[in-house]
C-alpha positions, -999 to +999 in steps of 0.1 A: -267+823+253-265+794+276-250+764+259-254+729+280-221+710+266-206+674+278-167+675+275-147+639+285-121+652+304-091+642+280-110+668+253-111+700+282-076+712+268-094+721+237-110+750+257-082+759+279-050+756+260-030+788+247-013+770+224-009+777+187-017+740+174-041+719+193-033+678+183-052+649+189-044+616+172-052+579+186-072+555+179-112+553+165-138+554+192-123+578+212-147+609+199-120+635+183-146+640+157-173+648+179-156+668+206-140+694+181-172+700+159-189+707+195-161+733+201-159+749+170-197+753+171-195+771+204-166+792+196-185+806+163-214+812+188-187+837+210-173+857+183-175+892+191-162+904+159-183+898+126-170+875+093-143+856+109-143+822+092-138+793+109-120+763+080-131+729+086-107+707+058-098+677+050-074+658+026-096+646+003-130+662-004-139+660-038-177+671-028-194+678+001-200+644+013-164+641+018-163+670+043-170+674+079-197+696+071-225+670+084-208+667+109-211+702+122-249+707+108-253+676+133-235+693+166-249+724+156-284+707+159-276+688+191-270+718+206-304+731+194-287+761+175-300+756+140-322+782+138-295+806+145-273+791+113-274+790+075-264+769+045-281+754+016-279+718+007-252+726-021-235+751-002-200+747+011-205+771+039-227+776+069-231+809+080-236+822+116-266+849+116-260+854+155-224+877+141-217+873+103-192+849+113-192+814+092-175+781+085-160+772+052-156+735+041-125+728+018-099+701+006-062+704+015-044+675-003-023+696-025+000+728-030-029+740-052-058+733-029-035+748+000-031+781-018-069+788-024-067+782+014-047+810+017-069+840-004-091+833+024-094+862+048-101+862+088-092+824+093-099+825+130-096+789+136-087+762+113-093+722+118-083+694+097-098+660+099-075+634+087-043+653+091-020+623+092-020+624+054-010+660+049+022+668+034+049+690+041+043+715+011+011+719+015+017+726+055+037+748+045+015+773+026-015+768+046-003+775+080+002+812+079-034+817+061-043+811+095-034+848+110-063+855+128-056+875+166-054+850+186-061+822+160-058+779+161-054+751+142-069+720+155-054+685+141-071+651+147-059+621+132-060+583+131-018+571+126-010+555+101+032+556+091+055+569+119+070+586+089+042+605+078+050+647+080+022+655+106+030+626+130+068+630+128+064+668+135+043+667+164+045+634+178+083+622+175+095+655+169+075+677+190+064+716+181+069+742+212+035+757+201+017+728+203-004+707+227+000+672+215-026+646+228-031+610+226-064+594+230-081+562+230-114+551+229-111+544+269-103+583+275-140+590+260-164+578+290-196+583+263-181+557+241-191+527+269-230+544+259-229+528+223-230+489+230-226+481+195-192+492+197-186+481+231-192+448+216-171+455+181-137+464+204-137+433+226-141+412+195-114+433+181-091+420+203-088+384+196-065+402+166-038+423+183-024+436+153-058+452+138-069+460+173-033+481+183-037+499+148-078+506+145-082+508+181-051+522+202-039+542+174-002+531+169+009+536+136+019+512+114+057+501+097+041+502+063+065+525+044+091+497+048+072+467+040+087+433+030+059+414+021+031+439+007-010+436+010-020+442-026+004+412-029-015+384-017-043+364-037-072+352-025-099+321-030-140+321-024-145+291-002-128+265+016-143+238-003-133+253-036-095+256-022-093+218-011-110+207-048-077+218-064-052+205-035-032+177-040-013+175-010-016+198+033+008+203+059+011+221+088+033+246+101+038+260+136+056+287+158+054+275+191+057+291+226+048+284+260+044+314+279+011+331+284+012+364+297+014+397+281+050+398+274+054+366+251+044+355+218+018+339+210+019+303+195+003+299+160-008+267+141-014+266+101-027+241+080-012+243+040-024+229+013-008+230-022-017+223-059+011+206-074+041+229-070+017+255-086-005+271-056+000+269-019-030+276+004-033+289+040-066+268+047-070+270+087-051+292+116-055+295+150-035+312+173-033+317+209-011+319+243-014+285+255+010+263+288+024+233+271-002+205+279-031+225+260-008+234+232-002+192+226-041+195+228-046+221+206-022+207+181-035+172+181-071+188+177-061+205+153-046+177+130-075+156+134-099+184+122-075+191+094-076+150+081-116+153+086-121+184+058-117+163+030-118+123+021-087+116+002-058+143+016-044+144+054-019+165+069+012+145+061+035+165+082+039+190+109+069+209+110+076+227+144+107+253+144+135+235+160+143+262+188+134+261+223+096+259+229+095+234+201+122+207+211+100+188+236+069+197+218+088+172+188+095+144+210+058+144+225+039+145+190+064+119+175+052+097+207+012+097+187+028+086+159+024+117+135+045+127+114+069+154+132+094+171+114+119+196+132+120+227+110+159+243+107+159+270+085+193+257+068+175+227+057+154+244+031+181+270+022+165+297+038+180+325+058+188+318+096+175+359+105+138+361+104+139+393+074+159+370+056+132+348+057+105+371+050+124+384+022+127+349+006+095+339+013+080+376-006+096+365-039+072+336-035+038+358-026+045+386-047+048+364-078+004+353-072+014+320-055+001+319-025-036+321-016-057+329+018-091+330+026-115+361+019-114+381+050-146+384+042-148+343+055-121+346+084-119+375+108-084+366+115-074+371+078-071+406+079-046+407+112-026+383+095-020+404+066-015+434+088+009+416+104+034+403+080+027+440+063+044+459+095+074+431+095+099+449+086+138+456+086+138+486+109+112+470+135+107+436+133+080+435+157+056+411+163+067+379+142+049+346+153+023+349+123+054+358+097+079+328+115+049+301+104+042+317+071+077+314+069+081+279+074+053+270+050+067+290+024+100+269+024+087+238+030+062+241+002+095+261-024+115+228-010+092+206-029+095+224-060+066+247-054+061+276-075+092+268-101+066+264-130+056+300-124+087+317-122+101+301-151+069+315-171+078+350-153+112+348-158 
């Protein structure tokens, strides 16, 4: 039987390659899902042999809706095939009635799950979905239950730790039997067909830190984090934040280059509750020559005195390094407030993981607050951000330096004391 098939070219090693292990990992968009479940289909369709089984698993399936398995009913009816397949709605099987041969849905999160795996006999081909989280153990057992002539295992995954066993293994480590592939959504030419997420990847990018992990697949340093998500607390609305502030300031890490290579420069107002609560209110961020960023600055302080009657900014404090020197003397000339942040003057660290580390005693203990995400797309790069910061690979910082600074500035006015003396 004829079978009309569209294959982006990044995905034609899944029909040519000799190897053992077949790996794709990268970012979303990029069509893994889709591409395998069209292969698998059409290699079930060319068995010559009867009751091979071809093992579709996944980390976590605690029921069917947790499997691939619509997934390949879907494929399976693209390619029109459906009346030549089998399963009922509670089965965790389809079966093949052009040869006997059928596909078999299962978990593979644990040792246990693994060795059920392995009972199994005639694994022809075997593909997990979401194989970054699979552990050594249970790779350990399954692999040889796949001992098929001629048989494959097929790996696609989305990154998440560098130190996770199936990215170390084949990506940093590499694995003679395998064909290792990275893909993005920019190798898959049908992805530019779906303008809804045309449109959700160029808004992604206004937040590099989100876009490089949902989008370009890199992992992430989260194994070794300083200052952790779950850590952070969070408030409704902006108006409810500024009801309980007594005091704002702002923070900023400056820089004045704007291509690729350099940071960007990022602007924060605070506000804080007495020495109890400090409050990211506003942020923006951006890669700006050194007349806009006196613009953007000065329009930013403005805003910030308009969101509420009786507070105003009372200070800026602008790191005193480099791009920030001038950028002092020129704000002082419009008579604000301009303060020349040195880490030493606040008893912080002069290394930036110093710094962060300080400045985590402060979030981890509930004390500071930011928006919902929910309320401010750029919420949830900023966490991702200061998340990946860490010892081994500092990384991107300009987000973490400002946090930084407002951290100190708000501890050097006796911020937070009344809460770690109740912890304490």
């Amino acid at each position: 039987m004829k079978i009309n098939q569209r294959v982006a070219k990044a995905f034609i090693p899944l029909y040519l390659s000799a190897k053992r292990y077949i790996v794709y990992y990268g970012g979303r968009g990029a069509g893994k899902t889709w591409h395998v479940a069209d292969k698998l289909v059409t290699s079930i369709m060319q068995e010559k042999e009867p009751d091979y089984v071809y093992a579709c698993l996944r980390e976590t399936q605690k029921s069917l809706q947790d499997s691939t398995k619509a997934t390949i009913w879907k494929s399976i009816c693209a390619f029109g095939l459906e009346h030549l397949f089998y399963t009922a709605r509670t089965s965790s099987e389809i079966l093949c009635l052009a040869n006997g041969c059928k596909f078999i849905f299962r978990g593979c999160g644990s040792a246990k799950e693994a060795d059920k795996i392995r009972s199994i006999e005639n694994v022809k081909m075997a593909w997990i979905e979401e194989a970054h989280s699979v552990k050594r153990e249970v790779w350990e057992i399954f692999t040889p239950s796949v001992r098929a002539p001629n048989s494959k295992i097929i790996l696609t995954f989305n990154p998440m730790r560098k130190s996770d066993f199936i990215y170390d293994h084949f990506v940093v480590q590499g694995d003679e039997l395998a064909d290792v592939f990275k893909v993005n959504y920019y190798d898959n030419p049908f992805f530019y067909e779906n303008e809804a997420l045309v449109q959700e990847v160029n808004a992604c990018k206004k937040f590099p830190h989100t876009f490089r992990r949902v989008w370009k697949g890199e992992p992430g340093f989260i194994e070794n984090q300083l200052i952790k998500p779950e850590w952070w607390k969070f408030y409704d609305s902006l108006s409810e934040a500024l009801r309980i502030c007594t005091g704002m300031f702002i923070t900023a890490d400056t820089a004045y280059k704007t291509d690729s290579m350099h940071d960007y420069t990022v602007i924060q107002l605070w506000g804080y509750n007495s020495g109890t609560q400090l409050l990211l209110l506003k942020q923006i961020r951006g890669k700006w020559e050194f007349p806009t960023l006196v613009s953007k600055l000065l329009e930013f302080t403005r805003a910030a005195g308009t969101l509420c009657r009786h507070l105003n900014p009372s200070r800026i404090y602008i790191e005193d390094k480099a791009s920030g020197i001038s950028l002092v003397q020129t704000l002082a000339r419009e008579r604000l407030t301009v303060i020349a942040w040195k880490p030493r003057d606040y008893h912080f660290p002069d290394d930036k993981v110093g710094r962060a580390n300080e400045s985590a005693l402060m979030i981890s203990r509930g004390i500071v607050y930011l928006p919902k995400p929910a309320n401010e797309p750029w919420v949830n790069d900023f966490i991702t951000e200061l998340s990946e910061f860490s010892e081994e690979d500092e990384g991107f910082d300009d987000q973490v330096d400002a946090t930084t600074m407002g951290v100190s500035v708000f501890r050097s006015m006796g911020g937070g004391q009344m809460q770690l003396r109740t912890q304490e």
